[in-house]
C-alpha positions in Angstrom: 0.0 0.0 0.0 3.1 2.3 0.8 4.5 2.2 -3.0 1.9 3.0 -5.2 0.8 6.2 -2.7 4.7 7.3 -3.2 4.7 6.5 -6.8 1.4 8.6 -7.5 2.7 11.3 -5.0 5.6 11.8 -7.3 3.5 11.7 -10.1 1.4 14.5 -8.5 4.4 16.8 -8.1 6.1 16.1 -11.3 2.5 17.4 -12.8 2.2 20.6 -10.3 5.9 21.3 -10.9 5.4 21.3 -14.7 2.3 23.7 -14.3 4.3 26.1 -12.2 7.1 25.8 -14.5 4.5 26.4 -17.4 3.4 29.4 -15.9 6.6 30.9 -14.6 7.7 30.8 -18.0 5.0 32.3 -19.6 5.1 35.0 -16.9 8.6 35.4 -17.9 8.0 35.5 -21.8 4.9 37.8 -20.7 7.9 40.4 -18.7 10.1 39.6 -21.5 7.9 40.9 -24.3 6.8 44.1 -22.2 10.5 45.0 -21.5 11.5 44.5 -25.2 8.6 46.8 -25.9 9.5 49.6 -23.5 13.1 50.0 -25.3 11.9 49.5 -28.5 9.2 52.6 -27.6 12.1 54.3 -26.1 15.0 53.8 -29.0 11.9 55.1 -31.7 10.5 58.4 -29.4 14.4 59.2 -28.7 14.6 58.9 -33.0 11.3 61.2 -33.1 12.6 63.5 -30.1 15.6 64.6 -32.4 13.7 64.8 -35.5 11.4 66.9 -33.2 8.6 64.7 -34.3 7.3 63.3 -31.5 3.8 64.7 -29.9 3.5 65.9 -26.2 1.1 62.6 -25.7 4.1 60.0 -27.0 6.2 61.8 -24.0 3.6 61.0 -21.9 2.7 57.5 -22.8 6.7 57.0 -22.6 7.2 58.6 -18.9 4.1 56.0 -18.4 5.6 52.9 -19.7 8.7 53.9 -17.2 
């Protein structure tokens, strides 16, 4: 009786680890893709600052974003 409980408690962790993993990652790639964003939005409205392109409202949604 003592074996199969520690066999399917194993099982049981291996399956919550995996969906923690799952999830931790896809926070990460969530954090990831945000941060890429931010200095992508950054690098482009510091290109639009000099070419004095960029509207009082991009300023804002960039202060924002920081």
């Amino acid at each position: 009786m003592l074996l199969p409980m520690k066999i399917h408690r194993r099982k049981c962790n291996g399956v919550f680890l995996g969906t923690l993993l799952r999830r931790g990652m896809s926070a990460i790639d969530g954090a990831a893709s945000q941060i890429s964003f931010a200095l992508f939005w950054r690098s482009t409205s510091g290109y639009l600052y000099k070419f004095g392109l960029a509207t009082r409202a991009d300023r804002w949604h960039s202060m924002a974003i920081e």
